[in-house]
N, C-alpha and C positions, 0 to 999 in steps of 0.2 A: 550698293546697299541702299535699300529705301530709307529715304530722309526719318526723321522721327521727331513728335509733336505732341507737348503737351497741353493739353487744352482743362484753363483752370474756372471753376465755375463752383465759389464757395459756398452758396445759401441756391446756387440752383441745381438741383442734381438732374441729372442727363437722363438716369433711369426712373425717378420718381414719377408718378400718378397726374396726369396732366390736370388741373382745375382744385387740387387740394393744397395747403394752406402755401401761400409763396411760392406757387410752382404754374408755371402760364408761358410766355413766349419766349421768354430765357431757356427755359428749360429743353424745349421745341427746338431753340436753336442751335442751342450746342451740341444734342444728341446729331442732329441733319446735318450741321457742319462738319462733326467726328464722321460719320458713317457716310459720307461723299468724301471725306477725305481718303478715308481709308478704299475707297475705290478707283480712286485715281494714285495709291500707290503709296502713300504715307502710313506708317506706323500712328496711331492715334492711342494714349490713353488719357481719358477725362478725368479729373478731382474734384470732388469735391466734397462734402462736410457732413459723415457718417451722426443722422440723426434718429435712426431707430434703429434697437439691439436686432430685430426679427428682418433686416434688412440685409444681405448676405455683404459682406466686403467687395465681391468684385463682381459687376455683369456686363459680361459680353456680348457684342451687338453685333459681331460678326468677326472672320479670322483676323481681323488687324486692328479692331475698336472697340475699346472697354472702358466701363465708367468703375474709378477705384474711389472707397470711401474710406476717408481720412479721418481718425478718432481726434478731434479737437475742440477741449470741452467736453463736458458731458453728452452722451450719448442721447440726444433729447431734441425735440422741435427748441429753436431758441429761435427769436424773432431778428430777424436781419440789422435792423438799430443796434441790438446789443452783442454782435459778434465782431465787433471791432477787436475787443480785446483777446480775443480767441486766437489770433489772427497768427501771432508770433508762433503758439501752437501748431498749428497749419503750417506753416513755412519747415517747422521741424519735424514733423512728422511725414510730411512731402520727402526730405530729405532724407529721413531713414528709409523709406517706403524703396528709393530711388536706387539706394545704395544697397540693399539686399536684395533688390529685383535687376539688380547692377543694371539699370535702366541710362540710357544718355540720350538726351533731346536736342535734337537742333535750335527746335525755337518754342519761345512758350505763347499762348493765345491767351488773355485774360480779359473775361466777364465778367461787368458790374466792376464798382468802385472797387470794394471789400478785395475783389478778386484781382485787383491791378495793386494795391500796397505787396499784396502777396506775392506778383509777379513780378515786381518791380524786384524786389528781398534777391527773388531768385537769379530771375536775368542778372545783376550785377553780382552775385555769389559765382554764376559759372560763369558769367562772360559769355552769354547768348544772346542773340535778340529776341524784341517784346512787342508782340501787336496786341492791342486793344479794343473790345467792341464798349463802350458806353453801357447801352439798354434804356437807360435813362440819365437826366443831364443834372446833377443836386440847385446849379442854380436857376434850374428853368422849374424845379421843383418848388423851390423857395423862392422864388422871383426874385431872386438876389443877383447884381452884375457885380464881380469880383474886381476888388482894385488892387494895384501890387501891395499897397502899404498893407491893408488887413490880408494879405497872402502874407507878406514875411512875416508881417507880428504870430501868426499861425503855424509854423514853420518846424516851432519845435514837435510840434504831434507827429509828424510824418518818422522821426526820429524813431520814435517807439509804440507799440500801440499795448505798453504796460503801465499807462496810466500818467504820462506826463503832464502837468499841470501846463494850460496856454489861455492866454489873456480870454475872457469872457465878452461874448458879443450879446448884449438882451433881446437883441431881435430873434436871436434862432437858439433852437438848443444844440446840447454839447456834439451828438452825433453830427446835425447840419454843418457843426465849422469843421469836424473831423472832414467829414466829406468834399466841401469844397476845398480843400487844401488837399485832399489825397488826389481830386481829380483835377486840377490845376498841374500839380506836380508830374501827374501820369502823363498828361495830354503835351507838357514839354520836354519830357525825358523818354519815354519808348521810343523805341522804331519807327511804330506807326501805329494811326488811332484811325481803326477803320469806324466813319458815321454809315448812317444804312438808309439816309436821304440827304439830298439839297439842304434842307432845312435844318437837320440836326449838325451838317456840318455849319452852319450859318451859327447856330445857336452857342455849339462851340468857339466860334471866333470871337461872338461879341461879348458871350456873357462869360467864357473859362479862360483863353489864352489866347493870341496872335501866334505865339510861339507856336511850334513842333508840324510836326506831320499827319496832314488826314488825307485817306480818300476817300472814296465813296465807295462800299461794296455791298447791293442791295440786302434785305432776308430774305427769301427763301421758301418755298412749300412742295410737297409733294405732289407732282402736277399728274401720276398715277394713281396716286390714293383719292385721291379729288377728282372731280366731275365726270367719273366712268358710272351713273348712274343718272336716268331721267328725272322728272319730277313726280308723273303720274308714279316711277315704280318704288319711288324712294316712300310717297305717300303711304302706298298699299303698305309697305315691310313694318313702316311704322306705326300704324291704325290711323292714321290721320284721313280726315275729311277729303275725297280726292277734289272737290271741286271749292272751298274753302280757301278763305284770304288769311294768311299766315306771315306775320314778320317773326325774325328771329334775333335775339341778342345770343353772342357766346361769348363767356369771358369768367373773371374772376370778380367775387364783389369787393370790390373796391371804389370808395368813394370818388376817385378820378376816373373813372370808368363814365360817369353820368345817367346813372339806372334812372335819378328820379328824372332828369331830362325826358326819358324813355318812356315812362309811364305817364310823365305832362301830355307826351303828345300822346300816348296811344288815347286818353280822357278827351284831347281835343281832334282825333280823327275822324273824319268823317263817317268813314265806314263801321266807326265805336257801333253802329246801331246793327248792321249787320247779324245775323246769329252764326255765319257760318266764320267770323274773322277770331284770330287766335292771333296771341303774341307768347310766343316760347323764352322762355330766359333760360339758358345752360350754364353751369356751374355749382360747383359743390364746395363744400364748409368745410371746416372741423371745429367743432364743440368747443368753447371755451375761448379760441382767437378771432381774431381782430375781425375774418372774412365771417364768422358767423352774426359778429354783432353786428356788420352790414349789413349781411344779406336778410336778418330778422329787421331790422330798418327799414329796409328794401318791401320787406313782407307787410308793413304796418301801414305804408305809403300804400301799396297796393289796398288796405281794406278802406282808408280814406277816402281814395279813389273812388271806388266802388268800382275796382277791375278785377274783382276775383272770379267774375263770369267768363273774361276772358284771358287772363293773365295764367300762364301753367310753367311752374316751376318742373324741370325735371330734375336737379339735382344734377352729378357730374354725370358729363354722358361719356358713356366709354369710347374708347377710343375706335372702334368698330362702326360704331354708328353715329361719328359725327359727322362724315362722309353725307349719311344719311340726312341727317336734320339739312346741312346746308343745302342738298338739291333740292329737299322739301319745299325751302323757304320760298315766297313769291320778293321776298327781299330779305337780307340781313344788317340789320342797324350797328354800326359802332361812334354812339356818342360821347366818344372819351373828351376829355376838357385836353388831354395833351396824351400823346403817341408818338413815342421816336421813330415806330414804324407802322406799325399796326397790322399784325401777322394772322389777325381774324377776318380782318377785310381782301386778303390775298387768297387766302384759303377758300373765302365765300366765290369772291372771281374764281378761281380755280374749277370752282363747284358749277357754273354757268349761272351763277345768283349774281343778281345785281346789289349792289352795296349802297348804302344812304349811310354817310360820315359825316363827323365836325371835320371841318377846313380847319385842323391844325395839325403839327408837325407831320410826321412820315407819311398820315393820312393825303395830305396836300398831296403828295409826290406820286403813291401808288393809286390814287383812284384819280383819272379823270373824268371833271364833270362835266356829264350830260353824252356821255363817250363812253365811260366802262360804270359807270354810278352816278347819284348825285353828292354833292358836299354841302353842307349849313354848316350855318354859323353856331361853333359850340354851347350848349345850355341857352341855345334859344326854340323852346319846344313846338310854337306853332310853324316856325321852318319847318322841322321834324317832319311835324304831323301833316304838312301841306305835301313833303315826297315821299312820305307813305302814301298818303292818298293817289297821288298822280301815278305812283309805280303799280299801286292796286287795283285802278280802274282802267288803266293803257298796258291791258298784257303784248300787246305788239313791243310798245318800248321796252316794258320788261325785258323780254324774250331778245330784243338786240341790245338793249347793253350789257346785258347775261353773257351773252357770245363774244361782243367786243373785251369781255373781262378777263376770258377764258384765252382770250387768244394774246392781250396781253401777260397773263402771267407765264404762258409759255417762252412771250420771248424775252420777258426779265426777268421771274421771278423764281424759275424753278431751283432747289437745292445742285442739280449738277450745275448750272451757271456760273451759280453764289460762289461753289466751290473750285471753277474753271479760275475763278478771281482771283479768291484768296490765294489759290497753289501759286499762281503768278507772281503774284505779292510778297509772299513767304522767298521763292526761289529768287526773285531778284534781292530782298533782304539779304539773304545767305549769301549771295555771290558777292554783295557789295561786303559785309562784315567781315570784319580784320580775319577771321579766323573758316571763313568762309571755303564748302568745297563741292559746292554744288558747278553744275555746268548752267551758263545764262541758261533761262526760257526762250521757247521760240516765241514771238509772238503769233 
């Protein structure tokens, strides 16, 4: 009988609109993780956190991979901060979902914090094991390094997530100490806590636990959907200028993302004088939250600038044609201030575009500099602006670390890989757990 797996993803839904509010490389990853699972022969169903009525409860991704959405809470966008206390909800409704779909899982997968209190509940309700992906690290967010004394005094919150009162730290607020004590506790008690670089595992040692189990198992991209398309013909489809200097940002706006980094340099690039140079930013809003009051931020900065001659918003780009923009690009920028992995800048390599990154987390790992992109140093704009310029004016270079990117993410980074890993990972789990009945993996 093929194994079976649940894979829990509570604020990232697997089947949601890629670039609208709280939905970016989480959401990327868990649907590619499910749907390479399920082809190497696993049962997959996805959970996660039914928040529009006009959203059907279950979608299928193919005969063995479906995302189920779990009514916990109102039925509403609710911002990831405040679905801690949803949480217990979730765990029960998981559980009835389970029990009249008489569903039974080998092992559960949980993403994000939110998603690991939830997985934790379960693994020790049935007695399975628990891998872990991070996504991101609460005290590399809060630049806080955790000591055991403020972890035990925190202790009691893990207990319940209906409201128990725990001693008050003034530095952070109440979600930050929820968080750092859920992921401390996570990172020592699962199975395994897969990081998805060098660095994030680094980051978890020094700043979350010594304790417990990590390995490293990269993310992942569609290495067919990406770079089956030139640049000349990606230009024509889109209307774009075919002989035109074009960088591209794709992402969500968010303030760690480093938009105004972005627009510092594009004001100090050289080729600013240019008439034929463009810089595209991709991603879309929704009215009312947190990514629209950015991205109008983002818009304000640009009239300061004075770069609305060049700067072109498109809004979220569909999934169809983001293929497209990235072959377009003569380079794609991701100046995030922190990235556990950075699954924009695999994609662009994917695409045959050369990448310009901050040299911080997962970005370190996936783009080699001067090799497959270049790297600067985060929110330092005239870096920036000096390898846009260089990438802009040496299309030879371009044009080979485009290809060295390409050929890199083949042989690390494609979703069947990722998921050659986890099945590995998974099936040695099973064989070593008390209750285990799988046969070893070959290697």
């Amino acid at each position: 009988m093929s194994p079976s797996l649940a894979l829990i993803s509570v604020h990232g839904d697997p089947a949601a609109e890629i670039g609208r509010e709280e939905a970016g490389g989480q959401n990327v990853y868990v649907r590619a993780v499910g749907e390479a699972l399920a082809r190497r022969g696993w049962r997959v169903d996805m959970f996660t956190r039914w928040v529009n009525p006009a959203d059907d409860r279950e979608v299928w991704h193919g005969p063995h991979c479906r995302t189920v959405r779990l009514a916990a809470g109102p039925v509403e966008f609710i911002p990831r901060d405040r679905l801690f206390e949803h949480l217990p909800a979730f765990v029960d409704q998981w559980l009835a979902w389970t029990a009249q779909h008489r569903r039974r899982y080998d092992l559960i997968h949980s993403n994000y914090w939110l998603s690991s209190w939830v997985g934790m509940e379960l693994a020790a309700a049935l007695g399975i094991p628990q891998v872990h992906t991070y996504h991101s690290i609460g005290a590399v967010k809060y630049g806080t390094a955790l000591e055991g004394g403020a972890i035990a005094a925190l202790d009691p919150v893990l207990d319940s997530a209906s409201g128990q009162a725990f001693p008050a730290t003034p530095a952070l607020p109440a979600v930050a100490q929820r968080r750092l004590a859920v992921e401390r506790r996570c990172l020592e008690r699962v199975n395994c806590v897969v990081a998805t670089s060098p660095q994030e595992m680094r980051d978890l040692r020094s700043l979350v636990s010594a304790a417990g189990t990590v390995q490293i198992v990269p993310c992942g991209t569609d290495i067919e959907r990406f770079g089956q398309v030139d640049r000349a013909t990606a230009r024509q489809r889109l209307g774009l200028d075919p002989q035109g200097k074009l960088v591209l940002y794709v992402g969500r706006f968010d303030r760690r993302k480093g938009l105004e980094t972005f627009l510092a340099a594009i004001a100090a690039c050289q080729h600013r004088s240019d008439p034929t140079f463009r810089a595209i930013i991709g991603g879309g809003s929704r009215p009312g939250q947190s990514d629209d009051a950015e991205q109008r931020r983002i818009q304000a900065l640009v009239a300061v600038l004075e770069l609305g001659d060049v700067v072109q918003f498109t809004g979220r780009i569909r999934d169809g044609d983001l293929p497209l923009y990235y072959a377009a690009a003569d380079a794609c920028v991701v100046p995030s201030y922190y990235e556990p992995f950075g699954l924009v800048a695999v994609e662009a390599m994917a695409s045959r575009t050369p990448v310009i990154v901050s040299d911080v987390g997962g970005l370190s790992y996936s783009v080699l500099d001067g090799e497959t992109g270049l790297r600067v140093p985060p929110g330092e704009a005239i870096a920036l602006a000096k390898a846009m310029d260089t990438l802009l004016g040496e299309p030879a270079l371009r044009d080979r670390l485009g290809a060295a990117g390409r050929d890199r993410v083949e042989q690390h980074f494609s979703w069947a890989g990722v998921a050659e890993q986890l099945d590995h990972l998974y099936r040695s789990l099973l064989v070593s757990h008390p209750e285990g009945t799988l046969e070893p993996v070959q290697a």
